[in-house]
N, C-alpha and C positions, 0 to 999 in steps of 0.2 A: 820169121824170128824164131827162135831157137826157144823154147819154155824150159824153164827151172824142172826139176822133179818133181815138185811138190803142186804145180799147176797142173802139169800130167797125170797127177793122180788125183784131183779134184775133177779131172775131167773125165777121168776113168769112173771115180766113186759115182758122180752124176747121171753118169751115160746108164750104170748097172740100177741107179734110183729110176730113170725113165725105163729100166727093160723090166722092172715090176709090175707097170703099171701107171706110173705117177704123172700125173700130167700137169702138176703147180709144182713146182718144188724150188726150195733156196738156193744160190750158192754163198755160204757164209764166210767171206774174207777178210784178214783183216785189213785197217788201211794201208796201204805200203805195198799190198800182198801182189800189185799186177790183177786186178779183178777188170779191169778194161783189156789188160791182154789174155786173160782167159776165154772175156767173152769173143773176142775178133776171131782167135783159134775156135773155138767153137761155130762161130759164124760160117769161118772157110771152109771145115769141114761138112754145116748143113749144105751149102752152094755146091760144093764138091758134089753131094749128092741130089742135087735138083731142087733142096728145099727153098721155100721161100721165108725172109727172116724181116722182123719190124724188131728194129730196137728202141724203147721209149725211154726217154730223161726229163725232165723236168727244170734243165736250165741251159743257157745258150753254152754255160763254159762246160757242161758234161757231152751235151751233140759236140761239140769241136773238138775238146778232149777224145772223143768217141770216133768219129772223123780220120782224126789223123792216125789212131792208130789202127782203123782199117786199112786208110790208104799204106802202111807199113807193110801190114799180111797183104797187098795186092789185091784187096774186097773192095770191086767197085759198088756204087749205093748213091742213092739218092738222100737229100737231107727237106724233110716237111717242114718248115719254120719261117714267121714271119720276115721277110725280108733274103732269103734264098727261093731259087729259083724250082720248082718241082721237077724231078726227072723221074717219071713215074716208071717208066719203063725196066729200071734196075731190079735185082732180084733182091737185097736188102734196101732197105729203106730206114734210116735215121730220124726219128719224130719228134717235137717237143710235142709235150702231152697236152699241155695247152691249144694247140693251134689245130693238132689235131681234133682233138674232145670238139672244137671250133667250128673245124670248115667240115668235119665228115660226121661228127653226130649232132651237135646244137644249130647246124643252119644248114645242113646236106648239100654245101658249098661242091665237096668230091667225096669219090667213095672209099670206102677204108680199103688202105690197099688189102692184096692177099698175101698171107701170111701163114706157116705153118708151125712158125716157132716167135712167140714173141717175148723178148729178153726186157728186162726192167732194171735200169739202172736205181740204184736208191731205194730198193724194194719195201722199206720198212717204210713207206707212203700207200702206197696202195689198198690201202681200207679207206681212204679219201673217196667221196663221188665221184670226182676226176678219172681216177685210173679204174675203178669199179665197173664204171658203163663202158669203157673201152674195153675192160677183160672181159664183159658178160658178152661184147658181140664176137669174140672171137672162144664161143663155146666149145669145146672139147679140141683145142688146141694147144699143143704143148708151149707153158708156163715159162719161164727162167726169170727168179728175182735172182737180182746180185746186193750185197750188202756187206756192209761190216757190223752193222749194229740190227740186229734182226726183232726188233721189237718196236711197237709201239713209242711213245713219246712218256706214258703213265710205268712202260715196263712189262706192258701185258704181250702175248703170244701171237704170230701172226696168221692162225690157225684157222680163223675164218676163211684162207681164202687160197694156204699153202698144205700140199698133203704131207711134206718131207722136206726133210733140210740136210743140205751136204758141207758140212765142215772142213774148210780147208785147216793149214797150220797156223797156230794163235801166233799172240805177237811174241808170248814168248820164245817160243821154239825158234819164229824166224829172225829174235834181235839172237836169241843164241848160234844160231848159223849165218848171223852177220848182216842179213837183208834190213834190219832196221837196226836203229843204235838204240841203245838203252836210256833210259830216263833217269836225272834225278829230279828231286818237289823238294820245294821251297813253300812251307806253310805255316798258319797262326799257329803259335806255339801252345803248347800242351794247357797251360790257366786258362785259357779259353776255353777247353773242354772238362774244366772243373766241378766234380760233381758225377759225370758218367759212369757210371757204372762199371766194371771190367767183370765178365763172363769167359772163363774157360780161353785166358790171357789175350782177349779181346774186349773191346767195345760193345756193349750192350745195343743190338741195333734197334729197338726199340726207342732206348733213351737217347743216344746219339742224334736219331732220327729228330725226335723233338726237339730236339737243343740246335739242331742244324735249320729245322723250318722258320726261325725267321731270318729275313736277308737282309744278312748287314757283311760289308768287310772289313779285314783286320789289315792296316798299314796301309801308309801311301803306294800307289804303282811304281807312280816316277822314281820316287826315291828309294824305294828299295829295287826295284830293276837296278837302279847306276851301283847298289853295292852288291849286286847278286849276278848283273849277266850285263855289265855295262857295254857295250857298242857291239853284241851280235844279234846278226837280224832277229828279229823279235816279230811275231802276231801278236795283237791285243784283242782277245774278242770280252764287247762291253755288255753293259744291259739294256743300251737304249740307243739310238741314233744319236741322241743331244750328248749321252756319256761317251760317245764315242769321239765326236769331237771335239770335246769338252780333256778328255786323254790327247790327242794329238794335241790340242790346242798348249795342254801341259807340259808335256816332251818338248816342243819347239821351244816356250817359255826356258826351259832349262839345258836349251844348245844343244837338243836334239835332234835330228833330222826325221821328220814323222810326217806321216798321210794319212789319209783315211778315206774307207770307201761306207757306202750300204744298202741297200734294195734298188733306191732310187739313185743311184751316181751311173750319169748316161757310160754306156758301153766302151766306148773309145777312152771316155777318161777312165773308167776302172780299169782296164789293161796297160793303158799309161803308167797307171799308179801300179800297180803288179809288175813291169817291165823295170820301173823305178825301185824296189826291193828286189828283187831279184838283183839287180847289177850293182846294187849296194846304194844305189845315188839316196834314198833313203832306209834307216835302219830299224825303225818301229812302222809296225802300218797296223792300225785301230781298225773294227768294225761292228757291227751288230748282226752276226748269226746269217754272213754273206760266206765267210770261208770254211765253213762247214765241213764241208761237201764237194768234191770234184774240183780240189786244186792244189794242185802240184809244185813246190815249193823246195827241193832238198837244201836248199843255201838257209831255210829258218830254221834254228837251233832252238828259239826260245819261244815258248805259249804262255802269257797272262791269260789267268782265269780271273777276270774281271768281275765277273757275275755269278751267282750262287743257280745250281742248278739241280732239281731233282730227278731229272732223267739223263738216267744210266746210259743211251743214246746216245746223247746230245753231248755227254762228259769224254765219251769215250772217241767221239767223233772231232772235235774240239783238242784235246790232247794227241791225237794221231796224226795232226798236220806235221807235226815238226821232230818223225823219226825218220823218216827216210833219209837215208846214208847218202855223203858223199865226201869227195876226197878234204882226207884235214878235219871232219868233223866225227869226234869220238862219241859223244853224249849229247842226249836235248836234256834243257831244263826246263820242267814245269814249275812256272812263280802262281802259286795258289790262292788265293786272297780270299774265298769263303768258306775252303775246308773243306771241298768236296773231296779232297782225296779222304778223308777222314771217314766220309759216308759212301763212295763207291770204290777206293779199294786204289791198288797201281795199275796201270793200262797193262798188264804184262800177265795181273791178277786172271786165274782160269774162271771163265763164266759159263755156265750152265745153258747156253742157248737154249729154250723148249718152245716147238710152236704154240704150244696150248694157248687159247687165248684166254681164258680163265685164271690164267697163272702169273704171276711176276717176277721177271726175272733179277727185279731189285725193290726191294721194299722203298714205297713210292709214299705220299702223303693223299690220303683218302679226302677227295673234296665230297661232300654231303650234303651240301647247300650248293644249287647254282646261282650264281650272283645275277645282280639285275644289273640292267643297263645302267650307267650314271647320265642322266640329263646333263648336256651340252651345251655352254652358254656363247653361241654367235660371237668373236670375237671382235667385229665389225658393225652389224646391226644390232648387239646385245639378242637377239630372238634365242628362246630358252628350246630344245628340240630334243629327239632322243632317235633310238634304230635307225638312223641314217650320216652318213660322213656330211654330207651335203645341208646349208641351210636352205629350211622351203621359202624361205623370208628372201633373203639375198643372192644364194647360191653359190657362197665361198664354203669352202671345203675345209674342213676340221682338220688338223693336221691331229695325232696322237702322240702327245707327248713324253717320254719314258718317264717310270717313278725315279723319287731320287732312292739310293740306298745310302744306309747308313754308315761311315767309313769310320773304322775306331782308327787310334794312334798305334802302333807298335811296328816291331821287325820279325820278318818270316825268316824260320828256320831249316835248315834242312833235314827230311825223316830220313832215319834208321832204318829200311829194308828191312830189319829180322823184327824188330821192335816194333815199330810203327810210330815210334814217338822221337818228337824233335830233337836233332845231336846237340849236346851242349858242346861247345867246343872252348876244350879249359889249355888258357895260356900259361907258361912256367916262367916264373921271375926271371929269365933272359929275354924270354917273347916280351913281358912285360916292357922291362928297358929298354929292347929294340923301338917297342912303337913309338914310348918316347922320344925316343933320341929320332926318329923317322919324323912326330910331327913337332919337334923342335926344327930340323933339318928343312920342313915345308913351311914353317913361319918364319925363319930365318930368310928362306929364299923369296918368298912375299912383303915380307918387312913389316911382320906381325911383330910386338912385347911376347917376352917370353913367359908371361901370362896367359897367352893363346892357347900354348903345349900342353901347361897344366889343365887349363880347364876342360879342351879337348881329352886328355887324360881320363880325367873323371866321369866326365862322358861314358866313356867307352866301360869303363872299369869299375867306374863306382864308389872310388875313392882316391885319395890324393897321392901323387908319384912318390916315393918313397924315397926319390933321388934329389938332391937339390941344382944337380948339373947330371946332364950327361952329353959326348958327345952329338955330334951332327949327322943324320945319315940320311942317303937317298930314300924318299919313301916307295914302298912297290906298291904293287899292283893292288891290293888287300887293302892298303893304309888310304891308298890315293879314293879306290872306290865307297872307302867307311866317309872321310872327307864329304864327297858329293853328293852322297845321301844323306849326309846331316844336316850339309848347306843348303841342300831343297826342300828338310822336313820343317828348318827354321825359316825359311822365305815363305813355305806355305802358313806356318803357324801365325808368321808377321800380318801375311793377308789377310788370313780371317779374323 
């Protein structure tokens, strides 16, 4: 395979980081960037010269991802993981870290293969014990994290454990030279940040910061999804498993076509369900902090931010699924629902990477108290228990149930790029008339009273139509999707 420019010279920039000295060092990409075919090219050329290479991942769909596109560069390899067969004999070798950490250091089932270069997919893990006792047996052996989001989870540096970090091109550079499309967000409109402060024509991040830490969201999903990105594939990532599909459960409800996967949905059916979006057979797919990471999507146009979060990470990893280009698609839209764009910025925004682990690369919410356990009450035998999933009484397993959050009423807007604050978008006394005369022309054709038009009118606008009659017109696209968003915000309001 033939590499972009800008992968050849991250592997350039690297190679000159290793001929300093450096024996841990990052490679920092963004999502979209090809950081799985950086690494293969780097791989072929260690084999080219005799080296021996261990690449570790930490989930089934990053070894296969990882896999295929060895088999692409012609890198034959072995794959370590439960339910693959060992072929220890190859000169790379493909691990999950799990089964490894397993059979060759917690039970010395086999011995860690040899290795002279070992590559870390998702590098912004490895301060974990997991990958810690796997790096420390492979002492003074050259390092390779790969990542896009090179920090901790709190925002801190990954410096305990990396000497250098080599930066490839951000996302802005490569949606400016076409490799990913550009984003627009769709969020709670500016009265929700009422009170913040503005600094040096910004957001006070101090104050923002506080007013962001409690999690609640602003607007229904469903219903503003169908007036904001109605029938293109869509990811929803939730805050809980139960919210997860508790949202698909929603979308179906309102003649959507929706799935949902999460930790626990057996293998075969999450690839179902992924095979199923992808070919369109369904149009939203819900989950909880499953699509993260190591999945590849260019037919998803649209990201709901479901869930409020305060790592810079997890924000940036979460909004990166759904830029990569493909034919027919110009722009992703991110539907925002807790205002993190408000507190980490546009994915496109320049981030300051620094390994230092002392540092932050986004001001993050100081926890000072560690919480204690809450006591678990047996939901079967009632037996009252605590530090264990497990009852010692009966020995049924505590499921963890997600918190609910709190969901206000309203409709998300879209930001202004220079401004940063919601576009109002003002209609002119012909638009005005248009929509009337559009939702006359839709009550007409349903066999609404022409009291339907008006009220929907006022709805929209605020006050009463100004016309006593106007023609009949086809409604577009715009009219049709304000319609279905109202229809689902009043059937929810009826329900609760």
């Amino acid at each position: 395979m033939e590499l972009r420019a800008y992968q050849e010279q991250a592997i350039t920039d690297l190679t000159h980081s290793l001929g300093k000295g450096h024996r841990r060092v990052i490679l920092q990409a963004a999502t979209g960037s090809g950081k799985t075919v950086m690494a293969s090219s780097i791989v072929q050329r260690a084999v080219a010269k005799g080296r021996q290479v261990l690449f570790l991942a930490h989930r089934r769909e990053l070894i296969s991802q990882c896999s295929n596109k060895m088999n692409l560069f012609g890198i034959g390899h072995g794959i370590i993981m439960a339910g693959e067969t060992t072929e220890a004999w190859h000169q790379v070798q493909i691990a999950s870290v799990d089964t490894l950490r397993a059979r060759a250091i917690s039970t010395k089932r086999m011995r860690l293969p040899e290795a002279d270069i070992i590559i870390i997919d998702e590098c912004h893990r490895t301060l974990s014990n997991t990958y810690r006792k796997i790096i420390d047996a492979y002492e003074g052996k050259v390092i390779l994290g790969l990542t896009a989001t090179p920090c901790r989870g709190d925002g801190l540096g990954l410096g305990h454990v990396y000497q250098d970090m080599v930066c490839a091109p951000t996302v802005k550079h490569l949606t400016d030279e076409g490799h990913l499309v550009p984003a627009r967000y769709f969020a709670p409109s500016i009265p929700d940040l009422q009170g913040v402060k503005i600094v040096a024509g910004d957001y006070n991040k101090k104050h923002l910061a506080k007013r962001m830490d409690t999690p609640k969201l602003v607007g229904d999903v469903v219903s503003n999804w169908a007036t904001i990105a109605q029938g293109k594939t869509t990811v929803v990532f939730a805050s809980s498993v139960q919210h997860s599909i508790n949202l698909m459960e929603s979308f179906i409800v309102a003649g959507v076509k929706a799935g949902h996967i999460d930790g626990t949905t057996p293998a075969d059916e999450r690839d179902e369900t992924l095979r199923k979006l992808e070919a369109g057979e369904i149009t939203v797919l819900c989950n909880c902090l499953v699509l993260t990471e190591g999945w590849d999507c260019p037919s998803a146009e649209v990201c709901i931010l479901a869930r409020p979060t305060k790592s810079l990470g997890l924000y940036l990893q979460m909004v990166g699924r759904v830029l990569r280009p493909m034919k027919g698609k110009d722009s992703a839209t991110i539907i925002d629902h807790s205002g993190a764009v408000y507190e980490h910025g546009f994915v496109d925004d320049e981030f300051e990477w620094d390994l230092d682990p002392g540092k932050k690369i986004q001001e993050s919410k100081k926890k000072t108290e560690k919480k204690e356990r809450s006591p678990i009450t047996c939901e079967k035998c009632y037996t009252v228990y605590s530090n264990s999933r497990e009852c010692p009484e009966c020995g049924s397993v505590h499921i963890k149930k997600g918190r609910s959050l709190f969901v206000g009423d309203g409709e998300l807007g879209e930001i202004d790029r220079k401004s940063r604050k919601i576009k109002k978008k003002e209609y002119t006394l012909d638009e005005k008339q248009s929509w009337y005369s559009m939702l006359r022309g839709y009550g007409s054709d349903k066999g609404y009273k022409d009291g339907w038009a008006y009220f929907k009118y006022h709805d929209k606008f605020g006050a009463a139509p100004p016309w006593k009659r106007t023609e009949y017109k086809e409604a577009t696209a715009e009219v049709l999707s304000w319609i279905t968003y109202m229809n689902i915000r009043n059937a929810k309001r009826k329900a609760s």
